[in-house]
N, C-alpha and C positions, 0 to 999 in steps of 0.2 A: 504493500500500500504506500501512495505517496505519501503520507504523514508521517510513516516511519525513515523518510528521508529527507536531509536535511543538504542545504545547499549553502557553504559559505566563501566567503572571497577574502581571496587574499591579494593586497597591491604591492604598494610603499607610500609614504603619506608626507615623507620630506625632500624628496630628492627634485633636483633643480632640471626642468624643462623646459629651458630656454626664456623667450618675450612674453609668448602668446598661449599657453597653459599652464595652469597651476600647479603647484608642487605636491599636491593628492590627485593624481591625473589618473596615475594608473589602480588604485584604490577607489576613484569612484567610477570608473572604465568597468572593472571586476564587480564593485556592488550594483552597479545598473544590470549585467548580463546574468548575473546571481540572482539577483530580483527577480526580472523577467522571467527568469528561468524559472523559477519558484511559482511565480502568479501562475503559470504557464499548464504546471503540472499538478501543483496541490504541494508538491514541497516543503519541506519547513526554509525560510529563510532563516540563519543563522546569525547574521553583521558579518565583520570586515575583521579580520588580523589586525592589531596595531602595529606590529613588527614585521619587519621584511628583512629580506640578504641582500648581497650583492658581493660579485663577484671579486675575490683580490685583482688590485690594479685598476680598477674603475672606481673612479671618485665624483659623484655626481649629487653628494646629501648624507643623510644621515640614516643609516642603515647599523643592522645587529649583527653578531654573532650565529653564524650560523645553531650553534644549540640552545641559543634563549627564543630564536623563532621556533625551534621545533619543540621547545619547551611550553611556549605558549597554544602552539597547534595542538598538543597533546593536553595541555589544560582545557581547551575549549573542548575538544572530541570528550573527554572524561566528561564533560558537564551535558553536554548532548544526547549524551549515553544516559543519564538520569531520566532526562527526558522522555525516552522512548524510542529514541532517534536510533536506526540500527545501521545505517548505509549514508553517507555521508560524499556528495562532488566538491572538492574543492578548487574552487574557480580561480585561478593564475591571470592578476594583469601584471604581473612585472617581471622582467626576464633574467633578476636577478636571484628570483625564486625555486627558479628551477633546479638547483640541487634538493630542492626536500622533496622530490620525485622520488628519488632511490630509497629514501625512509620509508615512504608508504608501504613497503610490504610488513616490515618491522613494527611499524604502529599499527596495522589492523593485525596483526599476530597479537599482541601485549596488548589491543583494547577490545578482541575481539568484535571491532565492526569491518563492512566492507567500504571501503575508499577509492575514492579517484580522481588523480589529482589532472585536472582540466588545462590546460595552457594553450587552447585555440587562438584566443587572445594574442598571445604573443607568436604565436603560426602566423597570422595575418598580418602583424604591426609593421613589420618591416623596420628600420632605422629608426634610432631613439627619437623621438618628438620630431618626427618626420613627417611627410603628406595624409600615411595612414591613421597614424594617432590624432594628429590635427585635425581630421576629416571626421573621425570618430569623436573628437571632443567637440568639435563644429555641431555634429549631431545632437549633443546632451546637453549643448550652449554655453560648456565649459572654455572653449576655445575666443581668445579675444583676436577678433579677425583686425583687430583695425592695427595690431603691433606682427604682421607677420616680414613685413620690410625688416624690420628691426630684428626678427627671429633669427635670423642667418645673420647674424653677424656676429662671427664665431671668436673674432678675439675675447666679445662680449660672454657670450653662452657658447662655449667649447663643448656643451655636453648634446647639443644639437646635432644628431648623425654621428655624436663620437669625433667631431670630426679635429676638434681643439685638445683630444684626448690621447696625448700621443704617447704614454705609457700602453692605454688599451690599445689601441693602433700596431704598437709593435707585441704587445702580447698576446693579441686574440684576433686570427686570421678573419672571422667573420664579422667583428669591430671594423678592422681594415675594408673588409669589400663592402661592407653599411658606409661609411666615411666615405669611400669613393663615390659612392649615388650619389650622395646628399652633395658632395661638392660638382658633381657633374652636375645633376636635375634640379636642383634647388628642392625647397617645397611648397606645397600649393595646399588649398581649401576643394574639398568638394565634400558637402554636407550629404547629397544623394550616396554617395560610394561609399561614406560612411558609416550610413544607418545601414548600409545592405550588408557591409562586413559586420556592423553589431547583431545582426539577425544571423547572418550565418554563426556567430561566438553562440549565441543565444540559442537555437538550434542545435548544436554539438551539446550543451549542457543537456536540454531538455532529452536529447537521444541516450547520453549516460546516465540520466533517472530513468529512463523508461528500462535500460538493461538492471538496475539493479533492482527494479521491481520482479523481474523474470525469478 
């Protein structure tokens, strides 16, 4: 039954994205598709992580310890669990999240629920506070169109595409080929292509409640 599943997000709530989005961008990106996702199915919505990772060498805010986020993940699931809550999606908007992928099997061993940890989100995003995410914050009216001139100017906001980030750049090949877009293409607003990437994020969640209701 969808009651007995719960759906929570996880972002980052401090880290710097450039002119033209907020610095909870990718936090309320995860709790809009969590949401949805929830109204969608019958779902429990659960909130938002206050803690997030990120990756060594990427210095973009204020980010944790990888074992005080999985410490607080394993707080919330324990409290869930009270609940009633047996199967649990954890919806990924920031990509600095993605190591507590590999924990998932370990936490639903030790908390006995079933888990699954979502990252469409970041599938889709492409380069850090780039065309895609601006399009998807365009969408939720988080995005301030009127500073995107100002956005790329990387002396200013280096963490734009990574592109002013030149420790990541020489340490993470896929940092490096993100940085090259952003300085080839620039980036641009389209609110249309963003609401349709948030329906497809939206979609993938609702498909993972519907498997762990089987």
């Amino acid at each position: 039954m969808s009651k007995e599943i719960g759906v929570l997000a996880i972002g980052s709530h401090e880290e710097r994205h450039g002119a033209a989005l907020p610095p909870d961008t990718d936090a309320k990106i995860a709790t809009y598709v969590a949401r949805e996702a929830s109204k969608r199915t019958g779902a429990k919505f659960l909130g938002v992580l206050k803690k997030s990772y990120e990756f060594p060498g990427i210095n973009t805010g204020v980010h944790h310890e990888l074992a005080e986020v999985l410490d607080e993940l394993r707080s919330v699931l324990k409290e869930t669990k009270k609940m009633g809550i047996k199967a649990v999606v954890i919806v990924n908007g920031h990509g600095g999240n993605i190591p507590l992928r590999e924990h998932v099997p370990l936490l639903e061993k030790e908390l006995g629920m079933r888990l699954v940890f979502n990252s469409k989100i970041i599938e889709l995003e492409g380069p850090h506070a780039g065309t895609v995410e601006l399009s998807m914050g365009a969408a939720l009216g988080i995005t301030d169109e009127s500073k995107i001139d100002e956005h790329t100017d990387f002396t200013k906001y280096p963490e734009v595409g990574f592109v002013g980030l030149r420790e990541a750049r020489k340490r993470y090949r896929w940092a490096e080929k993100l940085a090259h877009q952003v300085e080839k293409e620039g980036v641009a607003v389209d609110r249309e292509m963003g609401l349709k990437l948030l329906e497809l994020a939206i979609d993938e969640v609702v498909r993972d409640i519907h498997k762990l209701q089987i």
